[in-house]
N, C-alpha and C positions, 0 to 999 in steps of 0.2 A: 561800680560794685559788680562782683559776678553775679551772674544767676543764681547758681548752686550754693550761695552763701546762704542766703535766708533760710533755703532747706539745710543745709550744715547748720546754722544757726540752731534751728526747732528739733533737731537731733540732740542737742547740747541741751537744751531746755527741757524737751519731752520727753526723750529718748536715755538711752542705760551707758553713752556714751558719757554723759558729764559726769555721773559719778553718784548724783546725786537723784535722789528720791523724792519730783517735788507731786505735792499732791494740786490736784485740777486749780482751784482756786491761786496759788502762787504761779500754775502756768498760765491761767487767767490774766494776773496781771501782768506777771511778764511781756505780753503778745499788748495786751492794753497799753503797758507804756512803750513798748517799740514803736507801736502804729501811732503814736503822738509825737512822738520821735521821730517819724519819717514825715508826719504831716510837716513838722516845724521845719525839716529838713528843706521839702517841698518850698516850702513859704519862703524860704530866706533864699533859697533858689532865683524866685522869679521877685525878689528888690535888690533894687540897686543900689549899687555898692557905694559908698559914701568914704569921702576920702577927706 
């Protein structure tokens, strides 16, 4: 993944780039379910692979 993606990413989320108008709480979870989302990423990372 690049670096700059996450902050591209939070530009698209926070920022007047998406379009859209989200207020704290929906960027709240937003960022909530990313970082669950990279945990799991994380996780499945370090098991092996089962064939």
């Amino acid at each position: 993944m690049r670096k700059d993606r996450l902050y591209e990413e939070d530009l698209l989320v926070s920022g007047t780039v998406g379009g859209e108008v989200l207020s704290k709480q929906e960027r709240q979870t937003l960022k909530r379910e990313a970082g669950e989302l990279k945990e799991k990423i994380e996780q499945a990372k370090n098991e092996p692979i089962s064939e």
